[in-house]
Structure formats: structure tokens, C-alpha cells
PDB file of N, CA, C and O in Angstrom:
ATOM      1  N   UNK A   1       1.229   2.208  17.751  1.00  0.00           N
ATOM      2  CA  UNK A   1       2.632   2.362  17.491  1.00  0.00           C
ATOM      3  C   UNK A   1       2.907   3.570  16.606  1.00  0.00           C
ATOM      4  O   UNK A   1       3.831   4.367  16.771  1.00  0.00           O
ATOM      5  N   UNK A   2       1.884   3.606  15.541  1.00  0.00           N
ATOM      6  CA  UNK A   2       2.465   4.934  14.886  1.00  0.00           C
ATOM      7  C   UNK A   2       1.098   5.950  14.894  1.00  0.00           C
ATOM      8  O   UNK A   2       0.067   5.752  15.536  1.00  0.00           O
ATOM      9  N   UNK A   3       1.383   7.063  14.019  1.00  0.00           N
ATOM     10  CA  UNK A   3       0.047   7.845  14.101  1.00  0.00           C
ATOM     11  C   UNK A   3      -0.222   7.695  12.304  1.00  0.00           C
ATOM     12  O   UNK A   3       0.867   7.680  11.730  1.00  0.00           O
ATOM     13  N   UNK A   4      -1.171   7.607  11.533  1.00  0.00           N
ATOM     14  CA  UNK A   4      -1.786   7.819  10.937  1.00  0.00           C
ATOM     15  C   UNK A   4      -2.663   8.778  10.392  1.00  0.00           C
ATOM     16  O   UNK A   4      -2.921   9.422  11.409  1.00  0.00           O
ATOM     17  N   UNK A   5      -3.571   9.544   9.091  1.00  0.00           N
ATOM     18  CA  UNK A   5      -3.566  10.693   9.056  1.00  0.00           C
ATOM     19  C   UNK A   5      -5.319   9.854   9.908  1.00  0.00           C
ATOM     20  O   UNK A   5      -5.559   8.647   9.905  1.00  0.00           O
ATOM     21  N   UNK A   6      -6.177  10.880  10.483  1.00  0.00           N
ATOM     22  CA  UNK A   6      -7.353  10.352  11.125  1.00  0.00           C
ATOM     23  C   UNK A   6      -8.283  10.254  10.311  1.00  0.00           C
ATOM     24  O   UNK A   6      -8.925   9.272  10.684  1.00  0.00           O
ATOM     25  N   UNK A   7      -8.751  10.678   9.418  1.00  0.00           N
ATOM     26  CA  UNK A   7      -9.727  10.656   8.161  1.00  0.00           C
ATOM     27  C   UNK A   7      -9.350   9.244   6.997  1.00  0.00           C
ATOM     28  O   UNK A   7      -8.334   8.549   7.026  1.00  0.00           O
ATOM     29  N   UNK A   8      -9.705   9.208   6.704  1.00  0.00           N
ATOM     30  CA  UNK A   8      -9.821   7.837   5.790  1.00  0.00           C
ATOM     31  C   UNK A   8      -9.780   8.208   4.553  1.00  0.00           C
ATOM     32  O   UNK A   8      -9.088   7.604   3.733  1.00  0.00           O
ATOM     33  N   UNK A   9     -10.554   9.307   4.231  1.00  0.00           N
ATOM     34  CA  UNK A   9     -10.055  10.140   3.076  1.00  0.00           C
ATOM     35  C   UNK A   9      -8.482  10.263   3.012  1.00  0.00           C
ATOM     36  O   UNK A   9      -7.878   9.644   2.136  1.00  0.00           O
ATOM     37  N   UNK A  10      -7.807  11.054   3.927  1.00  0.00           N
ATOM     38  CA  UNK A  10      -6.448  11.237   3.644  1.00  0.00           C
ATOM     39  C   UNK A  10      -5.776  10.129   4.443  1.00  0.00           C
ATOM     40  O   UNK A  10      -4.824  10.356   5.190  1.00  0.00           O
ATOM     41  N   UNK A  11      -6.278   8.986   4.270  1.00  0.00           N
ATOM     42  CA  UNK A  11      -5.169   7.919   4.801  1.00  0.00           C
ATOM     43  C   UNK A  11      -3.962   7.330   3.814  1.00  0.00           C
ATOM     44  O   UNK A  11      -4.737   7.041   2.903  1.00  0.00           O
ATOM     45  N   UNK A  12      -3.317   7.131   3.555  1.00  0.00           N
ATOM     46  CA  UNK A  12      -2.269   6.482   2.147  1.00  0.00           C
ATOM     47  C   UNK A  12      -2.759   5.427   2.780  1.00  0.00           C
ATOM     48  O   UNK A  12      -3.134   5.257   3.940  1.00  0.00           O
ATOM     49  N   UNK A  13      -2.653   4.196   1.101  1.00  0.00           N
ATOM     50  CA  UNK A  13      -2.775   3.129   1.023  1.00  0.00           C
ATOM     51  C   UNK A  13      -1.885   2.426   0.751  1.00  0.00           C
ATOM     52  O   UNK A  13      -1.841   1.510  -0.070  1.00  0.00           O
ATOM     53  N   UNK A  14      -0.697   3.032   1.804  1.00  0.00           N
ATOM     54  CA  UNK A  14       0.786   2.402   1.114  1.00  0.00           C
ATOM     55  C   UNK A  14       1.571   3.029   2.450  1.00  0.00           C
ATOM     56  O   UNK A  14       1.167   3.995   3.097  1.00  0.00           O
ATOM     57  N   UNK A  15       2.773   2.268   2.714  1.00  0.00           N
ATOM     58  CA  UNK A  15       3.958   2.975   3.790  1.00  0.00           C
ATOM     59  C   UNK A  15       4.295   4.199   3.164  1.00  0.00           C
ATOM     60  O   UNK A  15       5.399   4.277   2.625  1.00  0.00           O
ATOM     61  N   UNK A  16       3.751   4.882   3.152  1.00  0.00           N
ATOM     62  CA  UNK A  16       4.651   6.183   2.861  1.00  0.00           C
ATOM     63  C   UNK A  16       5.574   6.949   3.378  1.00  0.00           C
ATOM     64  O   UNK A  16       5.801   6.428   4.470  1.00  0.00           O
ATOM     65  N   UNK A  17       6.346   8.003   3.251  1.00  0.00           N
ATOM     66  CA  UNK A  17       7.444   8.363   3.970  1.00  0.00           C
ATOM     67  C   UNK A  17       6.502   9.249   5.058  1.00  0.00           C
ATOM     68  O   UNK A  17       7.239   9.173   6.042  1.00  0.00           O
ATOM     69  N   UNK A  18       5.519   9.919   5.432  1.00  0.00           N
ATOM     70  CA  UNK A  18       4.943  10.149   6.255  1.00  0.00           C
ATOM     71  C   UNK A  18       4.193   9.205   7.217  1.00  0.00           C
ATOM     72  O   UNK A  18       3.570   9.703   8.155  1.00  0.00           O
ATOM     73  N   UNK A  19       4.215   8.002   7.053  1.00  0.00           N
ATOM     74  CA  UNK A  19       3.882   6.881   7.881  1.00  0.00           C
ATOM     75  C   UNK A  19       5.024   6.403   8.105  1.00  0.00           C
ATOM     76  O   UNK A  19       4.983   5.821   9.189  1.00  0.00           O
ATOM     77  N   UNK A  20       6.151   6.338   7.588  1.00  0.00           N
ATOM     78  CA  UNK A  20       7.229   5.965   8.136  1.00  0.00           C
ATOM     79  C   UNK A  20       7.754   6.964   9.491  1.00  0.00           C
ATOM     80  O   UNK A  20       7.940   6.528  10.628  1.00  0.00           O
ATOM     81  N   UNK A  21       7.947   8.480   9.032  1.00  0.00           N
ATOM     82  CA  UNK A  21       8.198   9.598  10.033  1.00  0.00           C
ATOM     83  C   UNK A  21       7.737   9.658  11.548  1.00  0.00           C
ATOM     84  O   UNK A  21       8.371  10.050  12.528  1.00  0.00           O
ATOM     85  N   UNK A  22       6.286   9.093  11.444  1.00  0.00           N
ATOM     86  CA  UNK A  22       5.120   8.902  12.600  1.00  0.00           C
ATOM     87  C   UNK A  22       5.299   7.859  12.955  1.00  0.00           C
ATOM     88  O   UNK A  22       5.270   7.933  14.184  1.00  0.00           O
ATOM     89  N   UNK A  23       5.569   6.352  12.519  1.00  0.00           N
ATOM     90  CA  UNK A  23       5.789   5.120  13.138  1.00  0.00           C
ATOM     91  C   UNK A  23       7.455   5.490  13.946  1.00  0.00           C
ATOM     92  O   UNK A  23       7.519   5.249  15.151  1.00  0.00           O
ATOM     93  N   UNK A  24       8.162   5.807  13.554  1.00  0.00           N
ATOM     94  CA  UNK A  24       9.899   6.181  13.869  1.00  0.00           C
ATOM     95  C   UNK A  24       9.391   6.838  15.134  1.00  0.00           C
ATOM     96  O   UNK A  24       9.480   6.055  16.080  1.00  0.00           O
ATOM     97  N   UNK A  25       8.840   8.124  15.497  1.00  0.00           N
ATOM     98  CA  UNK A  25       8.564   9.072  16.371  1.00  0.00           C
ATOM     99  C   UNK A  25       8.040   8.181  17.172  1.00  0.00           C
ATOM    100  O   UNK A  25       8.959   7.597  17.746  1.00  0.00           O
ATOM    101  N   UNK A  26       7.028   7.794  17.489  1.00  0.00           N
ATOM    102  CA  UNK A  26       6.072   7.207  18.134  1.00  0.00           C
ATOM    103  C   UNK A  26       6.760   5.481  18.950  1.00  0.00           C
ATOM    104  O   UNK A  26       6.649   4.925  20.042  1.00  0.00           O
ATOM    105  N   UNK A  27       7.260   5.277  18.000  1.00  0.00           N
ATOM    106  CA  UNK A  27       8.333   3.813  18.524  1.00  0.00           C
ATOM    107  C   UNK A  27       9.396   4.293  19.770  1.00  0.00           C
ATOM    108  O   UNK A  27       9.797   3.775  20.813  1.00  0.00           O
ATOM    109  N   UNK A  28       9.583   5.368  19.178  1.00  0.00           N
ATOM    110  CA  UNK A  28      11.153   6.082  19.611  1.00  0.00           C
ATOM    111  C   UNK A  28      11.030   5.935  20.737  1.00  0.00           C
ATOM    112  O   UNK A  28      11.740   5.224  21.449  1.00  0.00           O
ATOM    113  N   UNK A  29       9.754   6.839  21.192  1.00  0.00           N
ATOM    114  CA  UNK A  29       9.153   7.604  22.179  1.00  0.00           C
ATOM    115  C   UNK A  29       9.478   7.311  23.786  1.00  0.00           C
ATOM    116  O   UNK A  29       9.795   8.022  24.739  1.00  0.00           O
ATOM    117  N   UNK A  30       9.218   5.796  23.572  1.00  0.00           N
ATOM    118  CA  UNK A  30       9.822   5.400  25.225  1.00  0.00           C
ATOM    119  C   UNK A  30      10.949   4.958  25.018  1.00  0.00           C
ATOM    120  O   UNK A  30      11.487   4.700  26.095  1.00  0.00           O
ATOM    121  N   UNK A  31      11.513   4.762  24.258  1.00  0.00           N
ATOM    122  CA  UNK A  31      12.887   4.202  24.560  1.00  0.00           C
ATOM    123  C   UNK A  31      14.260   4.859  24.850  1.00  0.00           C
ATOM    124  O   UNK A  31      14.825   5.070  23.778  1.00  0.00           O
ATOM    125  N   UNK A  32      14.795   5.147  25.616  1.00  0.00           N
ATOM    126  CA  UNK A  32      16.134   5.838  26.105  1.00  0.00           C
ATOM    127  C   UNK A  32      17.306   5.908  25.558  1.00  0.00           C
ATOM    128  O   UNK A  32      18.154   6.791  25.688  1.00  0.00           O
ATOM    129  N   UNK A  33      17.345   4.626  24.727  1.00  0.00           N
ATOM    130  CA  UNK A  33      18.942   4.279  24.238  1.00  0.00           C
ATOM    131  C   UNK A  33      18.608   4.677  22.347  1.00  0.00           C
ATOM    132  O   UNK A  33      17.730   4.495  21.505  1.00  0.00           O
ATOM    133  N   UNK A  34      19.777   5.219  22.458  1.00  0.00           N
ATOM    134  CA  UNK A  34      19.354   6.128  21.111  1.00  0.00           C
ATOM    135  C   UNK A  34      19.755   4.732  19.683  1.00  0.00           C
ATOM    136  O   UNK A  34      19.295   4.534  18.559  1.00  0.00           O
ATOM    137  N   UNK A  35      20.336   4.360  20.144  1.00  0.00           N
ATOM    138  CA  UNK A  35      20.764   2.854  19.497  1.00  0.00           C
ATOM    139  C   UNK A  35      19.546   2.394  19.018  1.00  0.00           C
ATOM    140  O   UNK A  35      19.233   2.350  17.828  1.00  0.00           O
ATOM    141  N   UNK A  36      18.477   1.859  20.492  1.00  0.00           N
ATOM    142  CA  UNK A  36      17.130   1.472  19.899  1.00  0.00           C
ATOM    143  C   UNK A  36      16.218   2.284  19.492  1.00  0.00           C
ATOM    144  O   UNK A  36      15.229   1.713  19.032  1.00  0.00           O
ATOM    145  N   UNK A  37      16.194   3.229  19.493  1.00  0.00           N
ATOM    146  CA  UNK A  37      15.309   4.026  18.914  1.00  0.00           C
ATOM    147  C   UNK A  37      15.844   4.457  17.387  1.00  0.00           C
ATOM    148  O   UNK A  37      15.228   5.158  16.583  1.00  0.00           O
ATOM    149  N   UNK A  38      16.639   4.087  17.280  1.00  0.00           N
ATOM    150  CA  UNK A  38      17.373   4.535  15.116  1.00  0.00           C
ATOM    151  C   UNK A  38      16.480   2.942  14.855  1.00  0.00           C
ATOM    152  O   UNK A  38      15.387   2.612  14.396  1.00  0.00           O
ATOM    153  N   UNK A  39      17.876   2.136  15.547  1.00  0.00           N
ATOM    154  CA  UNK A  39      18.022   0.988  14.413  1.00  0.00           C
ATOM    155  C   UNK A  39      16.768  -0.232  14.694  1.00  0.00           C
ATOM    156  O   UNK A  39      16.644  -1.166  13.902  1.00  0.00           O
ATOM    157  N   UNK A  40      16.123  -0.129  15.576  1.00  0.00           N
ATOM    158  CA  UNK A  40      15.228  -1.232  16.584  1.00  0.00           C
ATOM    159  C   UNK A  40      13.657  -0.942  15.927  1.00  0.00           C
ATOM    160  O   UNK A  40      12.814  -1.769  15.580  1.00  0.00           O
ATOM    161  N   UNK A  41      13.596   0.810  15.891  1.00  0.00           N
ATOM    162  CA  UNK A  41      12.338   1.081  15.338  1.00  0.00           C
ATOM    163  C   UNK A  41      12.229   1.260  13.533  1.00  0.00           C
ATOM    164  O   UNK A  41      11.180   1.271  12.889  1.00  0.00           O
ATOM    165  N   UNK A  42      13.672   1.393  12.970  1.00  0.00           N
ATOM    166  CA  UNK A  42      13.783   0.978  11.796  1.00  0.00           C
ATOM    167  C   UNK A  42      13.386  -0.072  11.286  1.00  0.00           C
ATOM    168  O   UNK A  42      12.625   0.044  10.326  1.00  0.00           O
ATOM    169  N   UNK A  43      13.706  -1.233  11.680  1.00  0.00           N
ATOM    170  CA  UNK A  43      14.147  -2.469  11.668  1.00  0.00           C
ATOM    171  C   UNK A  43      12.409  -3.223  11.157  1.00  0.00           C
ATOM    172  O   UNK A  43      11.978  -3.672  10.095  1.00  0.00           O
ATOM    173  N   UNK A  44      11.658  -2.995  12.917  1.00  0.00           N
ATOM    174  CA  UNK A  44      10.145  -3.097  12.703  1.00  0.00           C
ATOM    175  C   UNK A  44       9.422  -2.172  11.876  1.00  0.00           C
ATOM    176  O   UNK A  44       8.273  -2.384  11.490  1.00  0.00           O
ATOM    177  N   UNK A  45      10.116  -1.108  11.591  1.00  0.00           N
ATOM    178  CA  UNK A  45       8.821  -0.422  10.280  1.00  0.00           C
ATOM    179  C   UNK A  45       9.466  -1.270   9.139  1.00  0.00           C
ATOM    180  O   UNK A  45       8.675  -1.966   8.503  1.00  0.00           O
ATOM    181  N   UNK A  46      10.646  -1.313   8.820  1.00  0.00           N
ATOM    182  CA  UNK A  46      11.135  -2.057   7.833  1.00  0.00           C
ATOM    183  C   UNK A  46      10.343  -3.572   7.452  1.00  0.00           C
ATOM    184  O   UNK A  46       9.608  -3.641   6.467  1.00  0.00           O
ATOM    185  N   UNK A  47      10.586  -4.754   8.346  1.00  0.00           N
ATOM    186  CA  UNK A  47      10.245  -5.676   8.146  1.00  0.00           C
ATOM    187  C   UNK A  47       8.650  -5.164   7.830  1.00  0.00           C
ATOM    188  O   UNK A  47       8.357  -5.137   6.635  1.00  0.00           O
ATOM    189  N   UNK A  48       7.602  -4.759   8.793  1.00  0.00           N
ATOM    190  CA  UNK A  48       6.718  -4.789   8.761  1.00  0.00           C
ATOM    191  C   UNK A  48       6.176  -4.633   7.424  1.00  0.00           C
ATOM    192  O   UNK A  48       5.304  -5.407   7.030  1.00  0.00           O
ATOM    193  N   UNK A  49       6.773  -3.373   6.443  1.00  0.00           N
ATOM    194  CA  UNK A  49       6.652  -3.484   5.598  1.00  0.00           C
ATOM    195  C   UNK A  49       6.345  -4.740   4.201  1.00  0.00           C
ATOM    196  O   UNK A  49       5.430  -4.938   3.401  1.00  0.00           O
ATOM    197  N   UNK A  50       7.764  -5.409   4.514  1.00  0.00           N
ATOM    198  CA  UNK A  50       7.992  -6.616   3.766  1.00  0.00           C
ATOM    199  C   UNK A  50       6.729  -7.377   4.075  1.00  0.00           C
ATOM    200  O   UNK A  50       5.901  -7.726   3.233  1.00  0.00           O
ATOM    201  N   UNK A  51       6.661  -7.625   5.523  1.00  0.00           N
ATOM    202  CA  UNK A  51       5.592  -9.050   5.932  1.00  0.00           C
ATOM    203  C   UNK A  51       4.326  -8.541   6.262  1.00  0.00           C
ATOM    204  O   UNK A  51       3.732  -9.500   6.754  1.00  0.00           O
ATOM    205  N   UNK A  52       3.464  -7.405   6.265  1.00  0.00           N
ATOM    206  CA  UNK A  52       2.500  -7.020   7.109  1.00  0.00           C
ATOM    207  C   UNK A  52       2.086  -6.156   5.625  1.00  0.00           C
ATOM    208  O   UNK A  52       2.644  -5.222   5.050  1.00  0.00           O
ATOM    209  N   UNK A  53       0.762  -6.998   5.302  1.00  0.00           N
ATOM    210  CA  UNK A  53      -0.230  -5.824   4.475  1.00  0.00           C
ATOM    211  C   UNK A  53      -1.018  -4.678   4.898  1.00  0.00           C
ATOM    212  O   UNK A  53      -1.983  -4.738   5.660  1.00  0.00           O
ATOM    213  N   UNK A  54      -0.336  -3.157   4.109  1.00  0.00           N
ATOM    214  CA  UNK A  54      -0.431  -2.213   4.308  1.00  0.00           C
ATOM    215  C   UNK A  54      -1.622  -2.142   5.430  1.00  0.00           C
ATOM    216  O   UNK A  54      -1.598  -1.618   6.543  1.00  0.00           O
ATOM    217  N   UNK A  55      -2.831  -2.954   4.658  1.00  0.00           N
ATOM    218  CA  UNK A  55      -4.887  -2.744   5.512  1.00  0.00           C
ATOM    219  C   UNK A  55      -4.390  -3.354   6.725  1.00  0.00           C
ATOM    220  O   UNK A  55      -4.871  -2.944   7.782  1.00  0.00           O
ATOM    221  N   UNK A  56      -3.495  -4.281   6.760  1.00  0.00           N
ATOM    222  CA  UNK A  56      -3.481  -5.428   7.967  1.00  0.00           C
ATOM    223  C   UNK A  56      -2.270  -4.298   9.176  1.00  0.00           C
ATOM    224  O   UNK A  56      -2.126  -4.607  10.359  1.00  0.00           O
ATOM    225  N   UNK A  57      -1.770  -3.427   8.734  1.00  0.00           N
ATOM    226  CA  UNK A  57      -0.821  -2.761   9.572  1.00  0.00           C
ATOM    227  C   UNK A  57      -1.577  -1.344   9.904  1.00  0.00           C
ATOM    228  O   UNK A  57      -1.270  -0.691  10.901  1.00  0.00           O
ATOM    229  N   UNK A  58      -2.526  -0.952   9.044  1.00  0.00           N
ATOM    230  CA  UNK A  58      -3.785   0.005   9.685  1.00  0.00           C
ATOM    231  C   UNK A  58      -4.665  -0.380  10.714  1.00  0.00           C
ATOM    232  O   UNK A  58      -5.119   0.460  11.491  1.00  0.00           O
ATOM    233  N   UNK A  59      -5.072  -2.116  10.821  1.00  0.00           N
ATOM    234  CA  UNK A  59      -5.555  -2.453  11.232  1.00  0.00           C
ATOM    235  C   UNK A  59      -4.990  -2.648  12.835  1.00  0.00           C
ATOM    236  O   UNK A  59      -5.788  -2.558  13.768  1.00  0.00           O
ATOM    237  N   UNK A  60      -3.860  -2.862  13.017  1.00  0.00           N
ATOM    238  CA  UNK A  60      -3.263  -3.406  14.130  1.00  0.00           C
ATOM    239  C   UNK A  60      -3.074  -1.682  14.617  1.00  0.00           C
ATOM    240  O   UNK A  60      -3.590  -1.495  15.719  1.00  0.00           O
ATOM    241  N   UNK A  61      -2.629  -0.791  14.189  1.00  0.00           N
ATOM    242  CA  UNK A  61      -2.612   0.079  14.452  1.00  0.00           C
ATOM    243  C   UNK A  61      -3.739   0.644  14.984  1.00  0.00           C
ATOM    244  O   UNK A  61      -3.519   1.121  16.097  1.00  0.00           O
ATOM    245  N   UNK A  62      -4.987   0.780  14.560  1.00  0.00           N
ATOM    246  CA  UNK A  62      -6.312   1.282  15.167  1.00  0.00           C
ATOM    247  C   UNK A  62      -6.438   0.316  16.190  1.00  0.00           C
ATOM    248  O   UNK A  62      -6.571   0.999  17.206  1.00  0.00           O
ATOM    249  N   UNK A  63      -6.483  -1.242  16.616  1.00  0.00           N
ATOM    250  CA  UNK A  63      -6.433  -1.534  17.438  1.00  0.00           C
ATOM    251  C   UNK A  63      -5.751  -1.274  19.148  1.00  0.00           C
ATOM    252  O   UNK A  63      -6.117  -1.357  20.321  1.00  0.00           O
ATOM    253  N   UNK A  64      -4.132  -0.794  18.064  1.00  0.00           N
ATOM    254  CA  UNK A  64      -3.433  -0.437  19.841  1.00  0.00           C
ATOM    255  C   UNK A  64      -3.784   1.169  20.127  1.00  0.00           C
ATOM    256  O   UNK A  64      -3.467   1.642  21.218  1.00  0.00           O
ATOM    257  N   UNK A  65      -4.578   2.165  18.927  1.00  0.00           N
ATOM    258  CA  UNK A  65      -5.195   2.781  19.756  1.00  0.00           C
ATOM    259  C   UNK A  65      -5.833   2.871  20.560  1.00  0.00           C
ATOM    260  O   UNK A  65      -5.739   3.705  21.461  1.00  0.00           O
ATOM    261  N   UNK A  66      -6.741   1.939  20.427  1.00  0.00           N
ATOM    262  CA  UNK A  66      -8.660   1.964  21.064  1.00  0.00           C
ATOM    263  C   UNK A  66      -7.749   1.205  22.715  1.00  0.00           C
ATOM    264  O   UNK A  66      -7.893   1.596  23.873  1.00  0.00           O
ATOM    265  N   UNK A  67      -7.037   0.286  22.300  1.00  0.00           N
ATOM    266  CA  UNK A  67      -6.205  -0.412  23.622  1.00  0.00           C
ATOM    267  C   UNK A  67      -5.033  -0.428  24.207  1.00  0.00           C
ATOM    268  O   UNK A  67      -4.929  -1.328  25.040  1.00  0.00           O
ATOM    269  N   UNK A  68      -4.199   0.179  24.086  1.00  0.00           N
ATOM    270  CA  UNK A  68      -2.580   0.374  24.051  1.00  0.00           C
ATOM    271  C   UNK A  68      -2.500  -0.975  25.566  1.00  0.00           C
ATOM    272  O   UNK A  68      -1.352  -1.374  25.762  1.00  0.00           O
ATOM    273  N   UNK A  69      -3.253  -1.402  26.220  1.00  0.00           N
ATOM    274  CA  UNK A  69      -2.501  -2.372  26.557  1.00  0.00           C
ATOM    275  C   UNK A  69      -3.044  -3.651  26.175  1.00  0.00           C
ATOM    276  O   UNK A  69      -3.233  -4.542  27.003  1.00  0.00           O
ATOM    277  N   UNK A  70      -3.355  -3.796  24.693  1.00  0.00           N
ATOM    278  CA  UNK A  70      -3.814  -5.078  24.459  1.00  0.00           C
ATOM    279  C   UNK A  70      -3.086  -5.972  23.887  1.00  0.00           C
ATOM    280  O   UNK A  70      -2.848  -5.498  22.776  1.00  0.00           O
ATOM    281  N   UNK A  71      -2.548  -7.057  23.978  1.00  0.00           N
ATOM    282  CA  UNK A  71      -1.532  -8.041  23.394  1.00  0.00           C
ATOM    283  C   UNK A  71      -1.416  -7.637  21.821  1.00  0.00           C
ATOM    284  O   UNK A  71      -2.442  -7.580  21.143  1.00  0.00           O
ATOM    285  N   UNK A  72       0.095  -7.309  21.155  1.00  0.00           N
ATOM    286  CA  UNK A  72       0.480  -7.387  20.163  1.00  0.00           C
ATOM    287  C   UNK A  72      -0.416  -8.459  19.049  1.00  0.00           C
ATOM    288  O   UNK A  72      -0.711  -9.555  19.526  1.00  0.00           O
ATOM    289  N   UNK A  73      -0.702  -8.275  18.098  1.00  0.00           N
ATOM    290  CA  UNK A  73      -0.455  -9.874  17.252  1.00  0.00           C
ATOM    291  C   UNK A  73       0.606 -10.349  17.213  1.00  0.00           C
ATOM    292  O   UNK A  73       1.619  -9.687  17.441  1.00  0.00           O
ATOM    293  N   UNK A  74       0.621 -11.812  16.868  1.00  0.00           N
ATOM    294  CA  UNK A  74       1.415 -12.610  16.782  1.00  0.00           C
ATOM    295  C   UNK A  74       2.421 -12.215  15.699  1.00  0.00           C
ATOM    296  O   UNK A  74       3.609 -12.360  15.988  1.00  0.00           O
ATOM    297  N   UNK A  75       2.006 -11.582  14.106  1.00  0.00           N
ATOM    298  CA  UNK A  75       2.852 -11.527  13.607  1.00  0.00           C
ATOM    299  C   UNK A  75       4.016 -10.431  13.486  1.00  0.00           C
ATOM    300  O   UNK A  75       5.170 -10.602  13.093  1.00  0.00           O
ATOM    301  N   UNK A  76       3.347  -9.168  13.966  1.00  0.00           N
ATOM    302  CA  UNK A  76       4.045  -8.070  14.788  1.00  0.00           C
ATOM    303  C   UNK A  76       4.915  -8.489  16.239  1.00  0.00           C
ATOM    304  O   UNK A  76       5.980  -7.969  16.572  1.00  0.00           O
ATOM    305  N   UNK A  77       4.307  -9.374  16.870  1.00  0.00           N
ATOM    306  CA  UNK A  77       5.566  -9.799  18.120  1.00  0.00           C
ATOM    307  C   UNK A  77       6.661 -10.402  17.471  1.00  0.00           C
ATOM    308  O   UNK A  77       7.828 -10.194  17.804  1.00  0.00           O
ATOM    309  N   UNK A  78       6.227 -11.332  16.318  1.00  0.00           N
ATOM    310  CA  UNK A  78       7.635 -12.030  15.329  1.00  0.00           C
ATOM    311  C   UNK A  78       8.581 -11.017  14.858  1.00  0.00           C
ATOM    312  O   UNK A  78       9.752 -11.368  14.998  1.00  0.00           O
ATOM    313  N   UNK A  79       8.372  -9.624  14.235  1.00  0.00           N
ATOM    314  CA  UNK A  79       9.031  -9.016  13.467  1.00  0.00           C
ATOM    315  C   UNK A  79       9.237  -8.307  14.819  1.00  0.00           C
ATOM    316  O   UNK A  79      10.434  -8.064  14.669  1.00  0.00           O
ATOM    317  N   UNK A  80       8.943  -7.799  16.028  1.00  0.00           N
ATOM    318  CA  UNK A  80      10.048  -7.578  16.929  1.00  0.00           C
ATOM    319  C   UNK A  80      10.838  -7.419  17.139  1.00  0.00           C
ATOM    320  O   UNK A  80      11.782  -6.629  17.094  1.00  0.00           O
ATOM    321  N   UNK A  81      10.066  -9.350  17.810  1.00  0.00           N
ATOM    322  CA  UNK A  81      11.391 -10.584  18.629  1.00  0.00           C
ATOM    323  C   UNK A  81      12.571 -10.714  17.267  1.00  0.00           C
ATOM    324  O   UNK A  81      13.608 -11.295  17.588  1.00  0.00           O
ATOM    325  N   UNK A  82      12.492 -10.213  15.761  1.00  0.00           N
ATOM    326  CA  UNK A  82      13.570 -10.606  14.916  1.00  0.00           C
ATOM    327  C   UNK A  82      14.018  -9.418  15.236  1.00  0.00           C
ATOM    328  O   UNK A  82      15.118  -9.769  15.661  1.00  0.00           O
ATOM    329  N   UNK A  83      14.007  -8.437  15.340  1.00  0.00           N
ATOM    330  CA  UNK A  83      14.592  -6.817  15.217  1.00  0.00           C
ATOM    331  C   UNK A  83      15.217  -6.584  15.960  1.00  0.00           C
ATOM    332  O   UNK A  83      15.966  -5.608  15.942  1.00  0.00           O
ATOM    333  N   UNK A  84      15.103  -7.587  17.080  1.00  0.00           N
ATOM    334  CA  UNK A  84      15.499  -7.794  18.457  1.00  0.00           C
ATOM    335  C   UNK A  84      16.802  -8.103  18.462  1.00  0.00           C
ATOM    336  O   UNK A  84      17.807  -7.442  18.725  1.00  0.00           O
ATOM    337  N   UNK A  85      16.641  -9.117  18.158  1.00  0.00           N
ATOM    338  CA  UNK A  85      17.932 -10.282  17.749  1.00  0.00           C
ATOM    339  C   UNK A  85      18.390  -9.463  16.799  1.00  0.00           C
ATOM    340  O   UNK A  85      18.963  -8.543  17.383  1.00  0.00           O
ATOM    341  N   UNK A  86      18.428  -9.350  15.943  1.00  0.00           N
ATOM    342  CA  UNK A  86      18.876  -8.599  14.860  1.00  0.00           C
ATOM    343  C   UNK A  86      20.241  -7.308  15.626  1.00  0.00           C
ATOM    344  O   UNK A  86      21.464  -7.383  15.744  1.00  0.00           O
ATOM    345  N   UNK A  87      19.312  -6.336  15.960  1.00  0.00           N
ATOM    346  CA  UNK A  87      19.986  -4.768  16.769  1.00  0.00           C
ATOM    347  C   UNK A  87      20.871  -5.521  17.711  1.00  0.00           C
ATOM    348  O   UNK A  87      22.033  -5.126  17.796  1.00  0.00           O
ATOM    349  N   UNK A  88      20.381  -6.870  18.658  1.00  0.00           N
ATOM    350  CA  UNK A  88      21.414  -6.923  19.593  1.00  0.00           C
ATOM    351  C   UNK A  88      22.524  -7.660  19.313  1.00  0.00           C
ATOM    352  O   UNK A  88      23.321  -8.068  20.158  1.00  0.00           O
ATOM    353  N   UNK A  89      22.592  -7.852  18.028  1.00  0.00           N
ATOM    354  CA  UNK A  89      23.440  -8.509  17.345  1.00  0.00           C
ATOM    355  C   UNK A  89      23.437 -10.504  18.485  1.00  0.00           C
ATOM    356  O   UNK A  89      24.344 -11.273  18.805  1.00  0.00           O
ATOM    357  N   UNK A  90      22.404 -10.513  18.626  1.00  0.00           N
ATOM    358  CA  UNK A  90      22.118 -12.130  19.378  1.00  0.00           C
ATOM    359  C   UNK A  90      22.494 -12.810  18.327  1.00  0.00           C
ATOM    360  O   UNK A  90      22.476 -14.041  18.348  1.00  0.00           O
TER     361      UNK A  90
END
């Protein structure tokens, strides 16, 4: 979902505003409606933040590299399916 710096040396150990910039871009990316791409990919870097530890959101991240079609986790499909509801005003 987002890009990260590739070295481990220069990885932040924290959301930073350059992991925010790269998760935004990268979310955006397929989506058409400019609506979901502000407030939809906000929404999931946002929450993720709150609910998803920093190691645990590196982690899911190196995963959908190595696989981009491998099932979400569960707790990333939650903060979504809420972002979801949320943007579509459901």
C-alpha cells in the first residue's frame, strides 16, 4: 500500500510525514474518483495510525509487497470497511 524508505537503516520508526506522502500516493493510485483518493486514503492512513503499531504496519506492508495479491489482515480490512462507511457517509 505504501512505499517505505528500502534500507532499514533509513526506515522511521514512526508515521512520519514522508510515510504518510507515499501511503496517500500509492492508495490514490488506482482509484478514479478524486473524493476517494483525498478522503478514503486519508481516513486508512489516519486510523491505521491510531490502531496499527508502527512494526505491525511495516510489517503488513513488506508483506503486500512480496504478494500484492495476498489477503489483507483482518485488522487493516476493519479500518477500511470503517473508512468506507465513514467517506460514503453509510
Amino acid at each position: 500500500m505504501s512505499s517505505l524508505a528500502a534500507c532499514a537503516a533509513d526506515r522511521p520508526d514512526d508515521y512520519a510525514q514522508q510515510n504518510r506522502t507515499a501511503f496517500l500516493a500509492s492508495c490514490a493510485a488506482p482509484l478514479e474518483d478524486t473524493l476517494l483518493q483525498i478522503e478514503l486514503c486519508q481516513c486508512v492512513f489516519e486510523e491505521s495510525q491510531n490502531e496499527i503499531a508502527f512494526d505491525r504496519f511495516v510489517e503488513i506492508e513488506s508483506a503486500f509487497k512480496l504478494d500484492p495479491d495476498s489477503p489483507l489482515p483482518e485488522e487493516l480490512v476493519d479500518i477500511i470497511a470503517g473508512c468506507v462507511i465513514t467517506t460514503a457517509d453509510l
